[in-house]
C-alpha positions in Angstrom: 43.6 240.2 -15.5 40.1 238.2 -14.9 42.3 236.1 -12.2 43.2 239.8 -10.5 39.7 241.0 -10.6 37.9 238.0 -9.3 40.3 237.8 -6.2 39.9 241.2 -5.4 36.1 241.1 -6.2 35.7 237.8 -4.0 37.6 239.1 -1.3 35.6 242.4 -1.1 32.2 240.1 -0.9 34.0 237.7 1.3 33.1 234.6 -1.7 34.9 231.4 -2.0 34.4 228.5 -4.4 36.1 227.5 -7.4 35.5 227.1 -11.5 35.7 223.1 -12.7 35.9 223.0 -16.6 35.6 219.3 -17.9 34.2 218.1 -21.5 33.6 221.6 -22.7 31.6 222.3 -20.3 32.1 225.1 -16.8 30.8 224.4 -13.4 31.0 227.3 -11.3 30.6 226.9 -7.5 30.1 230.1 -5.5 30.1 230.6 -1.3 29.1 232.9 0.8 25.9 235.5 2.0 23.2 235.2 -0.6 23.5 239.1 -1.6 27.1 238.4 -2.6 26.4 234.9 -4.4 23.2 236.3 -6.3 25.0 239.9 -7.3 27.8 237.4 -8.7 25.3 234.7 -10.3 23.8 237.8 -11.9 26.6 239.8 -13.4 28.1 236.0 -14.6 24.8 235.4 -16.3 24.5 238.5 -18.1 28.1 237.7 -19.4 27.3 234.9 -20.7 23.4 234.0 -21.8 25.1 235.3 -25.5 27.4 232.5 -25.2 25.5 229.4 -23.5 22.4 228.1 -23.6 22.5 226.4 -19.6 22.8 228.5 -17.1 21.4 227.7 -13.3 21.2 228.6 -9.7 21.5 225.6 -7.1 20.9 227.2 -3.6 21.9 225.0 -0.8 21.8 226.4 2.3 24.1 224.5 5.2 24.5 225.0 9.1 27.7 223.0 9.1 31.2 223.4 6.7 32.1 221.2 4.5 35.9 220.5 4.0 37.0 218.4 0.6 40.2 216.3 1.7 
């Protein structure tokens, strides 16, 4: 069910990126225009401040792609 609606949700805002869990710990990376990555960032983060103590925002802006071989 989460799978479903984060596909559908990430198409709609036209987001890519991925979810990395290692050590008991999440790493969330999130791609696209700033209106969708910030809505997302949001709604995640009132999810889960109950849960976690760490929660962040990294912006990065880029002109070019990146591609991960």
């Amino acid at each position: 069910m989460i799978l479903t609606l984060s596909v559908q949700h990430n198409l709609e805002k036209k987001l890519t990126g991925f979810l990395l869990y290692a050590g008991g710990n999440f790493i969330q990376i999130i791609d696209g225009k700033q209106v969708g990555v910030e809505a997302t960032f949001s709604v995640n983060t009132r999810a889960l401040t109950k849960q976690h103590s760490q929660l962040g925002l990294f912006d990065k802006k880029s002109s070019t792609s990146a591609y991960l071989v």
